[in-house]
C-alpha positions in Angstrom: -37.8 64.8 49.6 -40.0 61.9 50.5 -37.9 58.6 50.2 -40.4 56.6 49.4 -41.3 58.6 46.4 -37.3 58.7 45.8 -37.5 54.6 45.2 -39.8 55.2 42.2 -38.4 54.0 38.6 -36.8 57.1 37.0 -37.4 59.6 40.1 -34.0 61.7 40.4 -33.7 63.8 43.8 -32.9 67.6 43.0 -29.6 69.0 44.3 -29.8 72.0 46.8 -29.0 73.9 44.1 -31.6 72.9 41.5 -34.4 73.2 44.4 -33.3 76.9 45.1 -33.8 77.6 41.5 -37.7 76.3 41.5 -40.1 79.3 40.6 -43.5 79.1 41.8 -46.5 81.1 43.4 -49.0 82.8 41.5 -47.6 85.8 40.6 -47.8 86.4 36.8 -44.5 86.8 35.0 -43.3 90.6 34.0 -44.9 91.5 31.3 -45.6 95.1 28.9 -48.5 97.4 29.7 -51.4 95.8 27.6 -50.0 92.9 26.3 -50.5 88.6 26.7 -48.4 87.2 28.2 -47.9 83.4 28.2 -46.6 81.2 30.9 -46.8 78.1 32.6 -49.5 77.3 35.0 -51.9 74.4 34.9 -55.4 74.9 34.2 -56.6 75.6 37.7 -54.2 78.0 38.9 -54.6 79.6 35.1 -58.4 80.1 35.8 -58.2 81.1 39.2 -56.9 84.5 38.1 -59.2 87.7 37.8 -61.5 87.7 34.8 -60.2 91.6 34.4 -56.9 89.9 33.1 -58.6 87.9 30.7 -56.9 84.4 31.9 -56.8 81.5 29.1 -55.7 78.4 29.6 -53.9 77.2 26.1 -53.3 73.4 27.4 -50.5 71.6 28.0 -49.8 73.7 31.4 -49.6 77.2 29.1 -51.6 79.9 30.4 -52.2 83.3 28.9 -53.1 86.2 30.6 -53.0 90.4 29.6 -51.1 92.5 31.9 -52.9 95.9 33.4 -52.6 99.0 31.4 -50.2 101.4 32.0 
């Protein structure tokens, strides 16, 4: 991490631990044939989707999408 974003009021650094456990990338989460699925993304990456799995984004960094048909 940075250190000058560390000397921000309220910043915390992540342990080794906590950083391995960060999530990202684009993939959508697992999900049913067919149904919505809900997850966070923020608007952007929400929309940036294929139209062909209807993306929506809800707000506040929730994003719903329908997974392929089986």
């Amino acid at each position: 991490m940075l250190k000058n974003i560390l000397n921000l009021q309220g910043v915390e650094e992540l342990s080794v631990g906590e950083q391995k456990n960060i999530k990202g990338g684009n993939i959508p989460p697992d999900g049913g044939c067919g149904e919505y699925v809900v997850f966070n993304a923020t608007e952007a990456r929400c929309l940036a989707y294929p139209a062909n799995l209807r993306p929506v984004y809800i707000g506040s960094n929730q994003c719903s999408i329908l997974m392929a048909p089986c």
